[in-house]
C-alpha positions as CSV (number, residue, x, y, z in Angstrom):
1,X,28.4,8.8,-13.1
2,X,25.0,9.3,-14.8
3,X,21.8,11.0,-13.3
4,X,19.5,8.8,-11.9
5,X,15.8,9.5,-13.2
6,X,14.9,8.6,-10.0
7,X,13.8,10.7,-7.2
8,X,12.4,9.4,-3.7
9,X,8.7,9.0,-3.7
10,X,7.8,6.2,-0.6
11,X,9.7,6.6,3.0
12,X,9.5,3.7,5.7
13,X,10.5,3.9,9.3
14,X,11.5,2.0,12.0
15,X,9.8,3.8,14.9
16,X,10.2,7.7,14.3
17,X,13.4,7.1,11.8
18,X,13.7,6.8,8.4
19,X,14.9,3.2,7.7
20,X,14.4,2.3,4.1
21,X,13.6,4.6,0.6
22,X,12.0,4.5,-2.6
23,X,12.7,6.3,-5.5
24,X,10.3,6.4,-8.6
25,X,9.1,8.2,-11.5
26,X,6.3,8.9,-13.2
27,X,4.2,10.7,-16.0
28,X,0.5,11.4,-16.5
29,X,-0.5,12.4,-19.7
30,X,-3.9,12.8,-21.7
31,X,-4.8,11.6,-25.1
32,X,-3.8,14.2,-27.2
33,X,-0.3,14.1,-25.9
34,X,-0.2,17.0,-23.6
35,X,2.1,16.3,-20.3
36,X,0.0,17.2,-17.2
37,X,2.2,15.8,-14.3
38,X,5.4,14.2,-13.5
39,X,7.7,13.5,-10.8
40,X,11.3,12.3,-11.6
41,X,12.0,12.1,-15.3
42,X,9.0,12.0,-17.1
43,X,11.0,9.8,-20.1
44,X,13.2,7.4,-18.1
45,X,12.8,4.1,-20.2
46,X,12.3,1.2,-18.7
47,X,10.7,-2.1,-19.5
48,X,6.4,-2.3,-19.0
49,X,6.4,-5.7,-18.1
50,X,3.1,-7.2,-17.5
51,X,1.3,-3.4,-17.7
52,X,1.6,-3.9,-21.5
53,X,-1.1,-6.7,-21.2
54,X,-4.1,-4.7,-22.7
55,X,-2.7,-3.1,-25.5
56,X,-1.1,-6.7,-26.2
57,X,-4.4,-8.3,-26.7
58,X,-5.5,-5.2,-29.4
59,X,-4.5,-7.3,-32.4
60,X,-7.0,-9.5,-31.7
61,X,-9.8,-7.8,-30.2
62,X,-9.1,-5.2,-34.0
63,X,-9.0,-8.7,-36.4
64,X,-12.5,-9.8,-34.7
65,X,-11.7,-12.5,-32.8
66,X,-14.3,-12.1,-30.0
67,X,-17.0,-12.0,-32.7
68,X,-15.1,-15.5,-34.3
69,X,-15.4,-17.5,-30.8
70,X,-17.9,-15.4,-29.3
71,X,-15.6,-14.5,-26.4
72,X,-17.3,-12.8,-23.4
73,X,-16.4,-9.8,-21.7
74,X,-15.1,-11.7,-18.5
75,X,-12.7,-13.9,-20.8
76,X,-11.3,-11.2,-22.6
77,X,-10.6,-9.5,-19.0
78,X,-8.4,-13.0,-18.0
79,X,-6.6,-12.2,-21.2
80,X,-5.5,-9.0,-20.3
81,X,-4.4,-10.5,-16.7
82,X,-1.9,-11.4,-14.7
83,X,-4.2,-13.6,-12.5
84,X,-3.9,-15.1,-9.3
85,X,-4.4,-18.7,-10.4
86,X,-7.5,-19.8,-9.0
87,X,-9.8,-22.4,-10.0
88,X,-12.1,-20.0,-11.4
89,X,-9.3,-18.3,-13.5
90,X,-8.5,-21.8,-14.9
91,X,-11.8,-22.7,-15.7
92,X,-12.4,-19.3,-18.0
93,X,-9.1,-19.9,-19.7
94,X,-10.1,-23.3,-19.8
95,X,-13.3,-22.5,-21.9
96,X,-11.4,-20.1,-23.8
97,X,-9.4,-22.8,-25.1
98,X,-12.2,-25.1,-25.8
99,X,-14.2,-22.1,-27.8
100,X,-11.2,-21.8,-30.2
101,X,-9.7,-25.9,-30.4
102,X,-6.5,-24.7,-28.3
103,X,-4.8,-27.2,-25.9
104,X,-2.7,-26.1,-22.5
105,X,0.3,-27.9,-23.6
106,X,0.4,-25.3,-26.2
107,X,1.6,-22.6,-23.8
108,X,4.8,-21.6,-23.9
109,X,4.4,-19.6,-20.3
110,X,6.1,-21.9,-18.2
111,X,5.0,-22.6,-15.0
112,X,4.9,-21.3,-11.0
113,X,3.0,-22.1,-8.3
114,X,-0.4,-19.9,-8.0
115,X,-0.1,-16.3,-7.0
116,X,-3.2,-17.2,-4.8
117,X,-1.5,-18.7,-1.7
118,X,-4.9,-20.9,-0.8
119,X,-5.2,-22.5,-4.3
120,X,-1.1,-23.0,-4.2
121,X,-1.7,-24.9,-0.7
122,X,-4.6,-26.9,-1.9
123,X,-2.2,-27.6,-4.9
124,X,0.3,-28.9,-2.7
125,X,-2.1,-30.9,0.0
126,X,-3.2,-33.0,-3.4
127,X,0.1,-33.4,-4.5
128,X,-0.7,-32.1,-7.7
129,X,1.8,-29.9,-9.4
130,X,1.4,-26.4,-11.3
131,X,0.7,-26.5,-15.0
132,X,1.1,-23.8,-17.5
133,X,-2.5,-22.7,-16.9
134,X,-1.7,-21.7,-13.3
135,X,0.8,-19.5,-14.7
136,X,-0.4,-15.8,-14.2
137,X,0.3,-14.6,-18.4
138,X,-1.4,-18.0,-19.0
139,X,-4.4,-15.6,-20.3
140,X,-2.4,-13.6,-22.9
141,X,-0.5,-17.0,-24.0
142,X,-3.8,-18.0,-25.3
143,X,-4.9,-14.5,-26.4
144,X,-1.4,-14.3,-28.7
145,X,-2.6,-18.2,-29.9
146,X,-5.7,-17.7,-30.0
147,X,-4.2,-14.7,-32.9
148,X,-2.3,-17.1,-34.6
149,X,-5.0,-19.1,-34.7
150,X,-7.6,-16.5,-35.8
151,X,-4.9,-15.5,-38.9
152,X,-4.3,-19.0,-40.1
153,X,-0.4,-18.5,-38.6
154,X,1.8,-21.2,-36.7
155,X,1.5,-21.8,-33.4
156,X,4.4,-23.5,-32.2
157,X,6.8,-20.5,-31.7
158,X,4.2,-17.8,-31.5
159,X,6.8,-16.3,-29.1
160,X,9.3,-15.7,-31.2
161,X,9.7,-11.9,-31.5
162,X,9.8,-12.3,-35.3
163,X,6.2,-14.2,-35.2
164,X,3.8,-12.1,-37.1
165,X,1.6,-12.6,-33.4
166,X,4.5,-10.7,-32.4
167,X,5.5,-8.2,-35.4
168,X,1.7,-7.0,-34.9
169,X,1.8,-6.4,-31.6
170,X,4.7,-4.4,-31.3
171,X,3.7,-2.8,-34.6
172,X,0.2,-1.7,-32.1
173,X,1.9,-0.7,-29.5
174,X,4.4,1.3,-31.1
175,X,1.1,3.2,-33.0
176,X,-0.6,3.3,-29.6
177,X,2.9,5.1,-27.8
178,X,3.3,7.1,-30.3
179,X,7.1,5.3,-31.0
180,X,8.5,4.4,-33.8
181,X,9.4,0.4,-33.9
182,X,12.8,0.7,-34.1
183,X,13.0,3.1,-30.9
184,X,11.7,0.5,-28.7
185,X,13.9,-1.4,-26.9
186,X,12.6,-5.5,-26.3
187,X,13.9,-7.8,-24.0
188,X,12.3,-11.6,-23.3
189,X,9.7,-11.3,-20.1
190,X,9.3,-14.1,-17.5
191,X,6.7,-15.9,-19.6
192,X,9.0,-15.5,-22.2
193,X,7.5,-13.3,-25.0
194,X,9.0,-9.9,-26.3
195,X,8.9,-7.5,-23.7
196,X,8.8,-3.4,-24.1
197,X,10.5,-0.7,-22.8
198,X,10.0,3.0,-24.0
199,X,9.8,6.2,-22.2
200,X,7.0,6.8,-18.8
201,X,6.0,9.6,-21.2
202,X,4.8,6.8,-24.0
203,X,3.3,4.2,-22.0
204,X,1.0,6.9,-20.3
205,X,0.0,8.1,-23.5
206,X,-0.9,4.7,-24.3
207,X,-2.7,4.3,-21.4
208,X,-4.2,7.9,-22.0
209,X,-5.0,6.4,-25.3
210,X,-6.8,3.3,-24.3
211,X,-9.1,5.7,-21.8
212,X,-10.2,8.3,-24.5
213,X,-9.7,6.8,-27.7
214,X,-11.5,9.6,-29.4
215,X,-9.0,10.2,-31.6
216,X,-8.3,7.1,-33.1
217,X,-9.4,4.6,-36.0
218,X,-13.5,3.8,-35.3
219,X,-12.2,0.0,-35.6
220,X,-9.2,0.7,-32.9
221,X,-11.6,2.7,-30.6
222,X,-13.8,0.3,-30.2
223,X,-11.4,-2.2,-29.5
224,X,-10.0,-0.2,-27.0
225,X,-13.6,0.5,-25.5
226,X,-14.5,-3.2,-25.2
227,X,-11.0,-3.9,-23.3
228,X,-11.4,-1.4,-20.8
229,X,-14.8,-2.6,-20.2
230,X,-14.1,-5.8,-20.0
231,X,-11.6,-4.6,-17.5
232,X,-13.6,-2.6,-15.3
233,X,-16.4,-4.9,-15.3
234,X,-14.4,-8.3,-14.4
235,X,-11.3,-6.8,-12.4
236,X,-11.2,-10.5,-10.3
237,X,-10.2,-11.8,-13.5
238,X,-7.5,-9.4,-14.2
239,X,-5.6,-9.5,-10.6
240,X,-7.5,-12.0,-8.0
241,X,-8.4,-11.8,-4.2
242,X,-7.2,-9.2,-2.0
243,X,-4.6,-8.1,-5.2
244,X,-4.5,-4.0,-5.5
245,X,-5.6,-4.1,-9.6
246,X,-8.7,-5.9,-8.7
247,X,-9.5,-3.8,-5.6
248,X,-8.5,-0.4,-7.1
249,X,-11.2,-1.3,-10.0
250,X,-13.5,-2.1,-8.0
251,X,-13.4,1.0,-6.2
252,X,-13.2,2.9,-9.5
253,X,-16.4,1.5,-10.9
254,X,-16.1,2.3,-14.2
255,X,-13.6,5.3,-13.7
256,X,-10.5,3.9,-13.3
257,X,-8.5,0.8,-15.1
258,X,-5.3,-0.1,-14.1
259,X,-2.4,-3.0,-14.8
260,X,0.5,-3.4,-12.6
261,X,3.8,-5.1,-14.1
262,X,6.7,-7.1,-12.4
263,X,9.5,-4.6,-11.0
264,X,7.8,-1.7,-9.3
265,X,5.7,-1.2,-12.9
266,X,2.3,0.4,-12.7
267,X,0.0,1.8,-15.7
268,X,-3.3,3.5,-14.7
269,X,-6.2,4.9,-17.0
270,X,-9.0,7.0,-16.0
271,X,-12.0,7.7,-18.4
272,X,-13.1,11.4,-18.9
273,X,-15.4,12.9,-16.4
274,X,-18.5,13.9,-16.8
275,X,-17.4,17.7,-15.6
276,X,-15.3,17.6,-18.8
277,X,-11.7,16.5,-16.7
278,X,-10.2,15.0,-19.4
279,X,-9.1,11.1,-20.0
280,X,-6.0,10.8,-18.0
281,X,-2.8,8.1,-18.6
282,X,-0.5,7.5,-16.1
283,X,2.5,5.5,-15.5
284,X,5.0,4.8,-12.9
285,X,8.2,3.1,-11.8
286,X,9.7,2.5,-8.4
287,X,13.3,2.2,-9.4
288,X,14.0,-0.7,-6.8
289,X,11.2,-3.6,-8.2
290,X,9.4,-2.7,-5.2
291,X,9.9,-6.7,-4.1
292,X,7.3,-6.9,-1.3
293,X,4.5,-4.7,-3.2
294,X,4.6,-2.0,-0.3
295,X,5.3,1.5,-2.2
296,X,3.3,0.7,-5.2
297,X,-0.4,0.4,-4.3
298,X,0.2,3.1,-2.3
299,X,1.7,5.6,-4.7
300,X,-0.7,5.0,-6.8
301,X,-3.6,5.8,-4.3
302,X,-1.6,9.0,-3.8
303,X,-1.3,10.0,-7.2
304,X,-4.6,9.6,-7.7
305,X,-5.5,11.5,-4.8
306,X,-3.4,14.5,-5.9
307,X,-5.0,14.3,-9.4
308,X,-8.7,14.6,-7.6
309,X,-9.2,11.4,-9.4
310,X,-9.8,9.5,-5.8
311,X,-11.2,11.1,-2.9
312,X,-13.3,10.6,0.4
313,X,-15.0,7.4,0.4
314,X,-12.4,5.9,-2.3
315,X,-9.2,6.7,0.1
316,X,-11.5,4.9,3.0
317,X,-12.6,1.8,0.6
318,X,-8.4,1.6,-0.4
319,X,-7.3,2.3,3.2
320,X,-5.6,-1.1,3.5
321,X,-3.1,-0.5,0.2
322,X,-2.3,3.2,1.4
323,X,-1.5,5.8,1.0
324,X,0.2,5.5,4.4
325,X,0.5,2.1,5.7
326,X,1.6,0.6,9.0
327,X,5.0,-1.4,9.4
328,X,4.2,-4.5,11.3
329,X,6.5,-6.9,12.5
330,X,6.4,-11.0,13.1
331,X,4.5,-10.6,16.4
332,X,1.8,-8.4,14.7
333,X,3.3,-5.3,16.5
334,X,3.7,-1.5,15.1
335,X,7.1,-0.9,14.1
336,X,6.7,1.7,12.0
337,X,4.8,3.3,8.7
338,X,5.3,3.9,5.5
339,X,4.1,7.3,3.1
340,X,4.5,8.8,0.2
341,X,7.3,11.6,0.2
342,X,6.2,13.4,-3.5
343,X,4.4,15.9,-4.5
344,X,3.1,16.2,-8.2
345,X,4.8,18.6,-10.4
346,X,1.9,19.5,-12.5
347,X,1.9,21.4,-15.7
């Protein structure tokens, strides 16, 4: 039987005993490479999911295509999401489309109700039924067209993982991991484009990468600059109401940028300080999926904490997402708690 990379890193209990685990791992990492903390194996692959998002829109933002349909900061931020659905995210997406002559039933996406539960309710009070648009990757679906567009490609199977939308992503992300192309392993996400899975190492370099982008191309690090932005300045468009990404931006003003992925995922960047701390990248996996969204807001608060990153005031304004949280049951009574149970191993 193999190792698991896994270690336990969130605890719940049912009054004063332990009733369920978590096990995760993670890796934070700076921009020149250099591995500055780690809990678990620091290089277990597994797939980014949705986390990927920002470096997924590079191609575009690098071939000039906010300049070519003057796309604003707040659009670019929806295409960089996995958003909650709202009428407000439709209507961005909406005028995305319209800037560059796209149409919704272009989206390959699929559909689901929206993540917002009072937009999927009003939804179902008018009997109207979720389109593509609703769909919370509907933003990078129009991002990857909006590519193909941009480039003069196809656009009917801009999915297909041999689509030059998708031979130059991968081709980005594998420059921005630090990963040769053939050493990462793809597999079809929910929305059905080419998903990535590499090392926790990798994808916090890339994150790392993304928040100090010092050493890269002038053209890459300013497309890199104007996503985080874009990012920090709009994080409702990236996440929605009450949704940790959003809140954890907000708190960060301007600090911190962050993208969670399906199945327990998490990637985190935080710019360098102006005491010279450098540019940090960090990224995390709770082994399980994490189905209910309890351990991972609240990992992340405590990493963040143990970096210094997040202190006083921040752990108060995040309070509600951890890092300890209280168990309630169906009447609204205590139960129990939940906590983190790791400690950094730092380097």
């Amino acid at each position: 039987m193999s190792k698991t990379p896994y270690l336990p890193i969130f605890e719940l209990t049912r009054g004063e005993t332990v009733e369920s685990i978590h096990y995760g791992a993670l890796a934070v990492v700076d921009a020149s490479g250099q591995l500055l903390a780690s809990y678990g194996d620091d290089y277990a692959v597994t797939f980014l999911r949705s986390t990927s998002k920002p470096i997924q829109i590079l191609p575009f933002v690098e071939a000039g295509g906010l300049q070519a349909y003057d796309i604003s900061p707040r659009e670019l931020a929806v295409m960089c999401a996995s958003h909650s659905g709202t009428d407000e995210h439709v209507a961005v997406i909406s005028g995305i489309q319209k800037k560059i002559g796209l149409y919704e039933d272009q989206l390959l996406c699929g559909t689901h109700p929206p993540i917002h539960k009072d937009t999927a309710r009003e939804l179902l009070l008018r009997g109207e039924e979720p389109t593509p648009i609703r769909h919370n990757c509907s933003g990078k679906h129009t991002g990857m067209l909006a590519l193909a567009t941009l480039k003069g490609w196809d656009t009917e199977d801009y999915i297909n993982p041999e689509h030059p939308v998708q031979q130059a992503i991968i081709k980005t992300f594998a420059e921005m991991a630090d990963l040769p192309v053939k050493k990462i392993a793809l597999g079809t996400d929910g929305c059905s484009v080419p998903v990535f899975a590499v090392p926790l190492y990798n994808a916090a370099l890339a994150f790392a990468c993304l928040a100090d982008s010092s050493r890269l191309s002038e053209k890459r690090a300013l497309a890199c600059r104007t996503i985080t932005a874009a990012m920090m300045d709009n994080p409702d468009m990236v996440a929605g109401p009450e949704r940790f990404d959003t809140r954890l931006m907000e708190v960060g003003n301007g600090r911190i940028f962050c993208k969670g992925g399906a199945e327990g995922y998490q990637g985190i960047g935080v710019l360098p300080g102006n005491t010279g701390a450098p540019a940090l990248g960090i990224a995390f996996k709770i082994s399980d999926g994490d189905a209910k969204s309890r351990a991972r807001p609240a990992v992340a608060i405590e990493i963040l904490h143990q970096l210094s990153v997040l202190t006083g005031d921040d752990l108060h304004a995040l309070a509600d997402y951890g890092p300890r949280i209280t168990v309630y049951n169906w009447r609204k009574l205590v139960v129990g708690k939940g906590y983190p149970v790791f400690t950094l191993s730092k380097n």
